[in-house]
KETORTOR-747343 format. One record per residue (C-alpha): z, x, y; residue in one letter. Coordinates in steps of 0.05 Angstrom, whole numbers, padded with zeros to 5 digits, always signed. Layout:
ZXYA ...
//
This chain:
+00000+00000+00000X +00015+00060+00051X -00045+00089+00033X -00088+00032+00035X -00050+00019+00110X -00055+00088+00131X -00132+00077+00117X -00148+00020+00155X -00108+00043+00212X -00157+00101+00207X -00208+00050+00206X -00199+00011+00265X -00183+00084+00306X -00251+00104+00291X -00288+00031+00305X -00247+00007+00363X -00251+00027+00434X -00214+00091+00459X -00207+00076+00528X -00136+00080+00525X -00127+00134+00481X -00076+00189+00506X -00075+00257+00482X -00056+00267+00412X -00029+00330+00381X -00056+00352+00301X -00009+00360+00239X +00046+00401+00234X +00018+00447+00193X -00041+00470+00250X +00001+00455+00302X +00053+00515+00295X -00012+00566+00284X -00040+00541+00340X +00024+00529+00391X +00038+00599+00383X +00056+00662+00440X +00003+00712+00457X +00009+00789+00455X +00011+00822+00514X -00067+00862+00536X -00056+00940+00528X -00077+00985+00584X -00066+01055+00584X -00074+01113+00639X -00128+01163+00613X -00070+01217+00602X -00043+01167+00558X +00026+01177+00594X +00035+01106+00614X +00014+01033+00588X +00005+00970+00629X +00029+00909+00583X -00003+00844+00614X +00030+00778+00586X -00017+00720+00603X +00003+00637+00576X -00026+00623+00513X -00071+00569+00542X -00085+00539+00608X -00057+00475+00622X -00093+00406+00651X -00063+00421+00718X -00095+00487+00725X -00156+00446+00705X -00147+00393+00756X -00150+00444+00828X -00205+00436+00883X -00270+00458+00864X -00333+00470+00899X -00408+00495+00854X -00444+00534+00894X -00500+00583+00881X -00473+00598+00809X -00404+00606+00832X -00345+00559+00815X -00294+00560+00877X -00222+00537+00898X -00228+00523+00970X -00161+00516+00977X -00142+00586+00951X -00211+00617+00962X -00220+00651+00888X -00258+00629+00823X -00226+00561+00797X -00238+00587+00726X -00202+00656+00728X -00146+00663+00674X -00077+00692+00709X -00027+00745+00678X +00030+00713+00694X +00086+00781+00672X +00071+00847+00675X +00102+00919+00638X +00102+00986+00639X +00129+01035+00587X +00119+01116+00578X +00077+01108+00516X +00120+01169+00484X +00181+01126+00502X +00194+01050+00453X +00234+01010+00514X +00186+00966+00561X +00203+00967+00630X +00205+00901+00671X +00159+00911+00738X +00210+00894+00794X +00189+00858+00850X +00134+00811+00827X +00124+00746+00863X +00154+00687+00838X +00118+00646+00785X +00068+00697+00784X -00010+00681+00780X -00043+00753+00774X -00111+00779+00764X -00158+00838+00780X -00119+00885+00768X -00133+00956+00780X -00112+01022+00773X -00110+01086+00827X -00160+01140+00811X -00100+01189+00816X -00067+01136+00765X -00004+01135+00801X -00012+01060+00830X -00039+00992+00806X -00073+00942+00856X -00073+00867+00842X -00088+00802+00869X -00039+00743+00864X -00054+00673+00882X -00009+00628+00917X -00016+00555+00936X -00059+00572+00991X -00095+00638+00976X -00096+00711+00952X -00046+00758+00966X -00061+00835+00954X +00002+00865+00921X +00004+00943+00888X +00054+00972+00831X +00082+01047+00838X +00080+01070+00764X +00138+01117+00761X +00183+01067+00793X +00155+00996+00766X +00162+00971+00835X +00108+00925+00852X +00104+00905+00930X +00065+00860+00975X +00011+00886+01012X -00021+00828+01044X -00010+00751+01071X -00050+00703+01025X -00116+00713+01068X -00159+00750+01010X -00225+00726+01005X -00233+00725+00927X -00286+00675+00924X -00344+00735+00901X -00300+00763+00852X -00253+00830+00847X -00238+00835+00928X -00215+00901+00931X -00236+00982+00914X -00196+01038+00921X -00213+01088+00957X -00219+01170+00932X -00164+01186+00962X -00108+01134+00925X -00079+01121+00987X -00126+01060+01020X -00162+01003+00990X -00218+00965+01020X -00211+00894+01012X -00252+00836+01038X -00210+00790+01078X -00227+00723+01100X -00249+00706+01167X -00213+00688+01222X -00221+00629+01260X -00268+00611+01196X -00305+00542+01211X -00289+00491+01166X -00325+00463+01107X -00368+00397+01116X -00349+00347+01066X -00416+00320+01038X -00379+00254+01019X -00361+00238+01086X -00422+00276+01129X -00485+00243+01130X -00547+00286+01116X -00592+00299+01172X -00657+00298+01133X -00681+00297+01061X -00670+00362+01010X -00741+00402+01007X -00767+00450+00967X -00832+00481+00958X -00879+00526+00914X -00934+00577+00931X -00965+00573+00876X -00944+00630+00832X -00928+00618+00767X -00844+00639+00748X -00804+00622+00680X -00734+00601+00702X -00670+00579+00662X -00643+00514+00674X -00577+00547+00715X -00520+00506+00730X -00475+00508+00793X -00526+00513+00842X -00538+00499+00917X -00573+00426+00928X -00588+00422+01005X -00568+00441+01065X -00501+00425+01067X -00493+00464+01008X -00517+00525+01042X -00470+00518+01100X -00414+00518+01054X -00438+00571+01004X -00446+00621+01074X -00370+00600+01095X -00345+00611+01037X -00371+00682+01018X -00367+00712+01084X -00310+00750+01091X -00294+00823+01140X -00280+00876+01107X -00206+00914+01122X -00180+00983+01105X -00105+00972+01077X -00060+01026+01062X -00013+01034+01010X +00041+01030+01055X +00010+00958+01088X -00022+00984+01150X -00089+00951+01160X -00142+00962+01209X -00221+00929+01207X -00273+00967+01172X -00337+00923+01175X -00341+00858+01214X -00356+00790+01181X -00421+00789+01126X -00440+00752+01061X -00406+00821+01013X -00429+00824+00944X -00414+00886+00931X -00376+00954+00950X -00380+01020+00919X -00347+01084+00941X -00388+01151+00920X -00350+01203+00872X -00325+01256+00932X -00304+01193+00973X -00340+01210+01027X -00396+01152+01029X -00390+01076+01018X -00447+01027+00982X -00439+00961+01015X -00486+00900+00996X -00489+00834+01026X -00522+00771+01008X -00582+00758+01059X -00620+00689+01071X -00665+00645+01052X -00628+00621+00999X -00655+00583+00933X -00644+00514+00906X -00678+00539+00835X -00637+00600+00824X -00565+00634+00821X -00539+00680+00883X -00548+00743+00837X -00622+00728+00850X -00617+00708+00927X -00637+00771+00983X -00592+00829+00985X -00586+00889+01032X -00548+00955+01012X -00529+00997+01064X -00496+01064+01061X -00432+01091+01105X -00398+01145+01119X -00322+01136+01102X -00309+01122+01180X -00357+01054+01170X -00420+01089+01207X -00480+01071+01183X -00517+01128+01149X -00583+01096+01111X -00600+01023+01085X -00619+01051+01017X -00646+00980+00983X -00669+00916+01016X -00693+00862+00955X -00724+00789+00977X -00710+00727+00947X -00731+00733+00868X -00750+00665+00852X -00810+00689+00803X -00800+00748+00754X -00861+00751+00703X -00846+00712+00628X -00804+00754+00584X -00738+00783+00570X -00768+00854+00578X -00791+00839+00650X -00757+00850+00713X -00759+00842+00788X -00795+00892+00823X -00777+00952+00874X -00703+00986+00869X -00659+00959+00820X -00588+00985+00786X -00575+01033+00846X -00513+01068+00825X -00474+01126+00845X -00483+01183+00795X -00418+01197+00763X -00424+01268+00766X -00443+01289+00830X -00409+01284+00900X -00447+01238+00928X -00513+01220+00898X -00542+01154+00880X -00594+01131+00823X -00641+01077+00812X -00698+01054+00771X -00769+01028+00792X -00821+00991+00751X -00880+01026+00731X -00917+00957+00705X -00897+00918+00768X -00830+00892+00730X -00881+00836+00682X -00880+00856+00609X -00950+00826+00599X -00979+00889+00635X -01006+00953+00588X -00978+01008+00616X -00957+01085+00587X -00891+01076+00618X -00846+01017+00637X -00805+01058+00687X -00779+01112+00726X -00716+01134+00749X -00702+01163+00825X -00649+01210+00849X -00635+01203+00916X -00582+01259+00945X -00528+01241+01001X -00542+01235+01074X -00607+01207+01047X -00648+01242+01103X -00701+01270+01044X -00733+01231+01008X -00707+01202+00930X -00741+01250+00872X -00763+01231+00807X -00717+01247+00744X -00759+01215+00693X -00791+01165+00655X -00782+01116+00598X -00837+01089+00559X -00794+01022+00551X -00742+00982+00593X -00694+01027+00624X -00623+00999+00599X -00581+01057+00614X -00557+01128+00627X -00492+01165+00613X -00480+01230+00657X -00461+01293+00635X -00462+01349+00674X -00517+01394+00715X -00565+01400+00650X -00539+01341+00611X -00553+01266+00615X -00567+01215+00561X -00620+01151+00572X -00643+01092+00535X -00693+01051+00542X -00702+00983+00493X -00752+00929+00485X -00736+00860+00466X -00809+00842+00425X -00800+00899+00378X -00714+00905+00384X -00730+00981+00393X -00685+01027+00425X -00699+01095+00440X -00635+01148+00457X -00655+01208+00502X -00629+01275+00522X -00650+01297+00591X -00645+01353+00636X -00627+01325+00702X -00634+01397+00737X -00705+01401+00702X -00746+01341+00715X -00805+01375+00690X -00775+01381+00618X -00794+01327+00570X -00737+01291+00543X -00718+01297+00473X -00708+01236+00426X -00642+01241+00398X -00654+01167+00361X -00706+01106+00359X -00691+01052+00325X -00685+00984+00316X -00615+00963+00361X -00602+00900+00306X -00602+00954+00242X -00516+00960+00246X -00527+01006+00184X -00569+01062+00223X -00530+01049+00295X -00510+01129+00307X -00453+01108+00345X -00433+01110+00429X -00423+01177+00462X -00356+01197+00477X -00334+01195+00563X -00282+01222+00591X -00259+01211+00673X -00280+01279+00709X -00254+01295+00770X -00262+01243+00813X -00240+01195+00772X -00307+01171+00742X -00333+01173+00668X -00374+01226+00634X -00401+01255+00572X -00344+01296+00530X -00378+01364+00527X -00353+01424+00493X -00382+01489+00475X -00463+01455+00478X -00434+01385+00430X -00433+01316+00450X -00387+01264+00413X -00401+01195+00380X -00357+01155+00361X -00392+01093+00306X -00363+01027+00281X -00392+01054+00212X -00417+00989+00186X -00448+01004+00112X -00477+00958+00056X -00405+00976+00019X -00365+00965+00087X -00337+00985+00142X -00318+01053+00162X -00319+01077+00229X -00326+01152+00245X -00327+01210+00304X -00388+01252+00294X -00399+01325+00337X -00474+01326+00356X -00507+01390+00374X -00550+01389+00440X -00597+01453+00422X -00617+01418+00349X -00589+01345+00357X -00564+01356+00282X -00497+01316+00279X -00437+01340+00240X -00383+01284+00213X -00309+01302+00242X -00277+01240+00213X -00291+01170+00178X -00232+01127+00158X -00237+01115+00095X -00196+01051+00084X -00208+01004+00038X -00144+00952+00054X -00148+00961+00125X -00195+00960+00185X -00193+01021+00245X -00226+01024+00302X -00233+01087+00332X -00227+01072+00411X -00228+01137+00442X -00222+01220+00437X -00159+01236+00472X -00163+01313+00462X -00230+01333+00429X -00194+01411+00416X -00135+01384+00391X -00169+01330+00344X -00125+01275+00377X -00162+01201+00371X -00133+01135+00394X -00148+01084+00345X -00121+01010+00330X -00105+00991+00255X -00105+00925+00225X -00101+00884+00158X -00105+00814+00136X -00040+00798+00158X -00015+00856+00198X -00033+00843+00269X -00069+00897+00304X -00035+00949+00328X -00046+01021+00367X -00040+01093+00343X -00057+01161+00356X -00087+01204+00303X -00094+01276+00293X -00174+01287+00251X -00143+01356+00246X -00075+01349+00222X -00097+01302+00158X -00103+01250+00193X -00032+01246+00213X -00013+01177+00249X +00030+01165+00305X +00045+01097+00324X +00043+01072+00389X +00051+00988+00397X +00088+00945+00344X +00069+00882+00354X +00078+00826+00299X +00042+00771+00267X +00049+00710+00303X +00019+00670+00242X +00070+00683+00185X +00053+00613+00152X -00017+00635+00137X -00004+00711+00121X -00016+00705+00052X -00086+00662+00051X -00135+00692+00010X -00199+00719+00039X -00258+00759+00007X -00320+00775+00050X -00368+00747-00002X -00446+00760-00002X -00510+00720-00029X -00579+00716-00025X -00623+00668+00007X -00678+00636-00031X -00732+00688-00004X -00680+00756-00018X -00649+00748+00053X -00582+00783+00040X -00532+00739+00068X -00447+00739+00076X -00386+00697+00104X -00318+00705+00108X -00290+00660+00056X -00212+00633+00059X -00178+00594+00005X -00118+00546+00019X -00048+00585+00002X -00029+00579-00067X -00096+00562-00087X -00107+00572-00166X -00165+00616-00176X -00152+00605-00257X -00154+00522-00252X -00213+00525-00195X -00191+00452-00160X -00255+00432-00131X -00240+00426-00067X -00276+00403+00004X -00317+00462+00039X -00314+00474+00110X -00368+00527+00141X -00364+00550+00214X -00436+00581+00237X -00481+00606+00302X -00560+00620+00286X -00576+00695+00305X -00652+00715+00315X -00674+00776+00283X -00745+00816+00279X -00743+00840+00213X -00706+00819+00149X -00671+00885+00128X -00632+00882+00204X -00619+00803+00187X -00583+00817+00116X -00532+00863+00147X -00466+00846+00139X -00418+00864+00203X -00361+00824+00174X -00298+00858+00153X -00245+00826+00111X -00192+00864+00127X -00195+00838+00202X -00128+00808+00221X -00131+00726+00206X -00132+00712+00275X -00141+00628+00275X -00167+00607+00344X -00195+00536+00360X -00263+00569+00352X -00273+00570+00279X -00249+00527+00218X -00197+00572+00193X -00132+00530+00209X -00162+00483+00153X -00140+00521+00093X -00064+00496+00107X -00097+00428+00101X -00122+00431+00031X -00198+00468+00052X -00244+00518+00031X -00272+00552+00090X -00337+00601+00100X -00321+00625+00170X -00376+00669+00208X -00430+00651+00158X -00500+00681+00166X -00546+00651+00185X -00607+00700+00211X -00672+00665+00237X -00725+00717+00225X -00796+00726+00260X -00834+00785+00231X -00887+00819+00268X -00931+00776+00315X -00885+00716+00282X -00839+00683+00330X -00763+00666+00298X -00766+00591+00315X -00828+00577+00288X -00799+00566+00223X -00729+00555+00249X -00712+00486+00212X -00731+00522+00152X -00697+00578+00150X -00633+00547+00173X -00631+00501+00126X -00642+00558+00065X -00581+00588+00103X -00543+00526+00088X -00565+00520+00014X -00554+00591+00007X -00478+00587+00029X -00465+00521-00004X -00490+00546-00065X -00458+00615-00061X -00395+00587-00059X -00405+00532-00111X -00416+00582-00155X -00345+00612-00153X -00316+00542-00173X -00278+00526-00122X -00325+00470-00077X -00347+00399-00096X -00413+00411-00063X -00424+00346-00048X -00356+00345-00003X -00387+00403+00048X -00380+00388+00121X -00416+00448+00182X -00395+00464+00252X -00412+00505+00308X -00404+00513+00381X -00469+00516+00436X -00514+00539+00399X -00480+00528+00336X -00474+00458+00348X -00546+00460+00364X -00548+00479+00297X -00503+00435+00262X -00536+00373+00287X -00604+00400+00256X -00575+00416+00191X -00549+00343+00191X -00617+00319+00209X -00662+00362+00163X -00624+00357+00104X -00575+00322+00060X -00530+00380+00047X -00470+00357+00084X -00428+00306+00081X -00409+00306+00152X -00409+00354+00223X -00373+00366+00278X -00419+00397+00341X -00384+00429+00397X -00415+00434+00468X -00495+00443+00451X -00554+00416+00483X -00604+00371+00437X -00664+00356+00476X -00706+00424+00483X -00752+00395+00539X -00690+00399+00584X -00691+00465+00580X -00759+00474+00585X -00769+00555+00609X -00736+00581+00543X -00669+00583+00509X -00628+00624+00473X -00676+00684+00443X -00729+00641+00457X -00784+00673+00515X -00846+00614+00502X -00845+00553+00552X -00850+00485+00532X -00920+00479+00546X -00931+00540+00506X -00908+00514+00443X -00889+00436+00446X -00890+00427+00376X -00839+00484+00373X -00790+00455+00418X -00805+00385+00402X -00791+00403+00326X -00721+00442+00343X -00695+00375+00384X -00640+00326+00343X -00661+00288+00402X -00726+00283+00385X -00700+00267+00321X -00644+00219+00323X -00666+00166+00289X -00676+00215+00222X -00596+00237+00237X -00554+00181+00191X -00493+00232+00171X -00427+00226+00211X -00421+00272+00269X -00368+00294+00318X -00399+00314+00375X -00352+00350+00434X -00366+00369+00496X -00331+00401+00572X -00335+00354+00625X -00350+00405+00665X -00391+00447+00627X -00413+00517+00667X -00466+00547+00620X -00543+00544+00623X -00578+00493+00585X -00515+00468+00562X -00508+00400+00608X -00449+00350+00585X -00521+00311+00587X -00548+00330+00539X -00484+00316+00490X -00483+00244+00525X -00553+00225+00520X -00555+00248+00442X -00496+00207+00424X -00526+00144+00460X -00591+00155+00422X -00555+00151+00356X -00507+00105+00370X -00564+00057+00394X -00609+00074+00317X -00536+00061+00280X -00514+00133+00271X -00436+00144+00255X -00424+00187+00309X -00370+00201+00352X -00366+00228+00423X -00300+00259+00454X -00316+00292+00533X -00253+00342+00548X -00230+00328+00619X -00238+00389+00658X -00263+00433+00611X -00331+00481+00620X -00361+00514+00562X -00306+00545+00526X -00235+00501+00530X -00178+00521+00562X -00122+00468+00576X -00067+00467+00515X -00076+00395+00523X -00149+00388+00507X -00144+00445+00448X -00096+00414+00416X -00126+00343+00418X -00191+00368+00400X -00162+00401+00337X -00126+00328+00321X -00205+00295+00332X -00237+00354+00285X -00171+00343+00233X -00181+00263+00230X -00258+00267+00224X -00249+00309+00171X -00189+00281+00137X -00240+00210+00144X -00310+00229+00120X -00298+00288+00079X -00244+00296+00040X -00222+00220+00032X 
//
């Protein structure tokens, strides 16, 4: 009788209006793993003589959720306290002498503390941050040795771009953008009326844009958008003594040089656009003198409303202007060769300028790159490594140049293909040089790499010494465990041998160490932080591999409920948690990057706090959507995801431990995208829960995801890869979920409301829950932990009863 009444009040929940429905919490069981208290973030000075421990809440809560907010140009903005309405505040901060176990409180912070950006001295001995009150920013600094943090500024920081501050060279000043005095005030559009209607135009040229949320509508808009970014720029001293440095402009950006003695400053110019983000809007980069006089404008860059089709094509003129990291005082920046459009046949994509402080010569060429520039590490006079990538092929190519020889050709150190894990030779090893900026770890004519060491029999990460006369490489280290995962983070002391690595297991949470490569590997723990998820410590998990019908190697994480009796083999329900990854060739797509020794870490983002419930779950499951040669992916995408669903279903059925006809597939954004085709392409599931995705294809028209083609290039293609298009195929019961306010391209709460009104209206059981608040990824504790009670009743309903 209780079973039968529990049912129909299930029933009548799921059929009956939910108007009224307040926020529910889920079972016990899920409840404590997901009610739990975060570790504090690790920072540590680079003579690893201090850490900073940030504590930060758990989750956000409604309130938080529920301030002013203004979308404009791409950014999301409290007007009230003039900084990003979606930052995430460290609400405690301490220090401790890592060779020392007692944490020290930081004295002096502000009450009910909301902190964020912070940032540390070059000379290490101070920490900036930013701490919002009711009615702004406030710039506050720590002194290390003492813990004493101290107010440097009223709440009048303008944080709306961003980080608001830099320090200068010298540790003693920071430059910080303030906001205007006398600022006007901004025009409510509710209550102004327009003064004419909201134009745009086109010249004619042809341009592939995203659909970008967030962005500026009309005039008004505009206004608003200028008030709110302008801010002057003030010098503040550590000791509170401010004085103007650069009168009132649209800043987006200020870097000091190396030596200190010149400062990059970039400001947003007009016209503005209706059809693209501010990162795209005119910009002007001037260059100072520490004193504020102007020295050069070294970049001026129009309005970039059309850049050519394809991920491998860029704007043209200047772009990435940076200050090298080892020199005084001299900046870099790339040019393209093909006039930034990927469609062009050229010998090389681009070249890279020097251009030496007070900028009175002209830049010089360094070199270059047969493909897309995508970075350069510095070394020293005669040492400096660049890649270059292209997105059609996945090819990247690793140089060493000679940036006191020009003339030399570069050597290849590696070109590959940047999806093969298994042949990825690692990153090189930095280290902060004098002035406080990052560069290659040289010693005695050897460079350093330091790999994650994925391998078809696992993981094993590993420091390798790399010659720079023969580029031969010479292994220093690997870990070689086989019941625990390392990462290797960093080369303290290359001479000494001293790494600093983080260990973990299934159910030991991660942790820091330092370890000697030349004392046996001798291990010296640092943090000892413990498992906040005792009840699941003991779950069994197995990183299990299969094959897809056409040899694809596949793998997933696979969990089985505590206690679970692998002799007896209960079939029990199958939950798998998945997001489609494109790949060029089939060997990269079969790699496994999974690791089962990674600390069970259950977040709201996978399926994982279902095995206290009485589930199997596949977490992370593969599932690669290959296009080989001239062969786009998503030509055959319904296909091949659906033989990645078969293949995992079947994988697991084969252990014993599944009823495969009680299976049930989520996935977030694109993984929702993906669970709704699954449930409309095939009968493997008997139910799906799809998390913030878009459906209809033709609203997102220029491309999406890995995808370059338009809509008008290939409509069948995106007509085909549309549940929309499909609904009235789609009869299996879905959850679909979705931010109110959700901030990412493509992703409109639309397009989750339109698809549940199209099945609902051909008799689908679906079922639509829109988090208040909430943009892509959910924040408020509220939300979560309703949405996890939604996910727990579906299931509980239409799979495993």
């Amino acid at each position: 009788m209780k079973i039968q009444l529990l049912l129909l009040l299930l029933v009548s929940y799921f059929v009956s209006a939910q108007e009224n429905l307040t926020y529910q919490k889920p079972p016990k069981e899920i409840l404590e793993l997901a009610d739990y208290e975060r570790a504090p973030t690790v920072n540590m000075d680079t003579n690893k003589e201090y850490m900073l421990l940030s504590y930060r809440s758990t989750y956000k809560t409604l309130d938080e959720l529920n301030q002013e907010e203004m979308r404009l140009g791409g950014l999301r903005i409290n007007p009230i306290t003039n900084t990003s309405s979606t930052v995430t505040y460290v609400n405690n901060l301490k220090l401790r002498k890592i060779a020392d176990k007692d944490e020290i409180q930081v004295k002096g912070l502000p009450e009910n503390p909301k902190i964020s950006n912070l940032s540390m001295a070059p000379n290490q001995k101070k920490i900036a941050f930013s701490h919002t009150t009711n009615t702004g920013v406030e710039l506050w600094i720590i002194d290390v040795v003492s813990a004493q943090a101290t107010k440097l500024t009223e709440a009048i920081v303008n944080a709306n771009m961003g980080n608001p501050f830099s320090w200068f060279a010298d540790s003693q000043s920071i430059l910080v953008r303030m906001l205007v005095q006398n600022r006007p005030a901004l025009i409510d559009v509710k209550k102004d009326l327009p003064t004419g209607p909201t134009i745009s135009t086109s010249d004619g040229n042809v341009s592939q844009n995203r659909t970008y949320q967030d962005l500026l509508k009309n005039p008004i808009d505009e206004q608003n958008f200028e008030t709110l970014v302008t801010s002057e720029l003030y010098k503040i001293s550590v000791n509170g003594k401010a004085s103007l440095f650069k009168k009132a402009d649209m800043y987006s950006g200020e870097s000091i040089s190396p030596d200190g003695n010149y400062i990059m400053i970039s400001t947003i110019q007009r016209p503005f656009s209706y059809i693209v983000p501010l990162s795209r809007f005119p910009q002007k980069t001037v260059v100072y003198d520490k004193t504020g006089n102007e020295i050069k404008v070294v970049n001026e860059v129009p309005l970039s409303e059309i850049i050519p089709k394809g991920f491998s094509s860029v704007q043209k003129g200047k772009r990435n202007m940076t200050w090298r990291t080892d020199k005084p005082a001299t900046l870099y920046f790339v040019e393209a060769l093909d006039e930034g459009d990927q469609a062009n046949k050229v010998d090389f994509r681009d070249e890279i300028f020097l251009w030496d402080a007070p900028f009175s010569s002209n830049p010089t060429s360094l070199v270059k790159t047969q493909q897309r520039f995508s970075g350069i590490e510095w070394g020293d006079d005669t040492t400096a490594i660049v890649y270059d990538q292209w997105y059609d092929t996945r090819k990247m190519k690793t140089y060493l140049i000679n940036p006191s020889s020009p003339t030399l050709s570069p050597k290849v150190i590696s070109d590959r293909n940047y999806q093969d894990i298994y042949a990825d030779p690692g990153d090189f090893e930095t280290k902060k040089n004098q002035y406080g900026k990052y560069v290659l770890v040289l010693e005695n004519n050897n460079a350093y790499l330091i790999g994650k060491g994925f391998t078809k029999e696992g993981q094993f990460p590993f420091i390798d010494e790399l010659n720079l006369s023969t580029l031969k490489t010479k292994r220093l280290y690997q870990s070689t465990y086989k019941d625990k995962k390392e990462d290797i983070l960093s080369m303290e002391d290359v001479k000494k041998g001293e790494a600093l690595v983080m260990i973990q297991s299934k159910n030991e949470f991660p942790n820091y160490y330092f370890r000697n490569i030349k004392s046996k590997g001798k291990l010296t723990q640092i943090t000892n932080f413990k498992n906040p998820f005792e009840s699941i410590k003991n779950v069994y998990k197995e990183v299990i591999k299969y094959q897809r019908k056409d040899g694809v190697e596949l793998s997933g994480t696979l969990y089985l409920p505590i206690g679970y009796d692998k002799v007896k083999k209960e079939k029990l329900p199958l939950l798998i948690w998945a997001y489609p990854a494109e790949y060029k060739d089939k060997n990269s797509a079969g790699q496994s990057d999974k690791n089962e020794n990674q600390f069970t870490f259950p977040n709201y983002g996978s399926f994982v706090y279902w095995v206290t419930r009485g589930y199997v779950v596949l977490d992370n499951a593969s599932f690669p959507i290959i296009g080989e040669g001239t062969t786009e992916p998503n030509d055959t995408f319904i296909e091949q995801l659906v033989a990645n669903a078969e293949a995992a279903i079947d994988a697991v059925d084969k252990l014993g431990y599944i009823n495969p006809k009680k299976v049930a597939v989520g996935g977030h954004s694109y993984g929702a995208f993906m669970t709704a085709n699954l449930l409309t392409h095939s009968n493997l599931f008997a139910c799906g829960i799809a998390r913030s995705g878009a459906y209809n294809r033709t609203l997102t028209p220029f491309g999406f995801q890995s995808e370059q083609r338009n809509y008008w290039d290939v409509p069948e293609v995106y007509n085909t890869m549309s549940p929309f298009m499909n609904a009235n195929k789609m009869k299996t019961p879905l959850l679909l979920t979705h931010g109110e306010a959700d901030n990412n391209p493509g992703t409109f709460t639309l397009q989750t409301e339109r698809y549940f009104q199209a099945l609902k209206n051909l008799g689908a059981p679906v079922r639509m829950v829109i988090l208040p608040k909430e943009s892509h990824g959910y924040a408020a504790k509220e939300n979560i932990l309703h949405l996890l009670w939604e996910q727990d009743q579906f299931l509980e309903k239409y799979l495993k009863n």
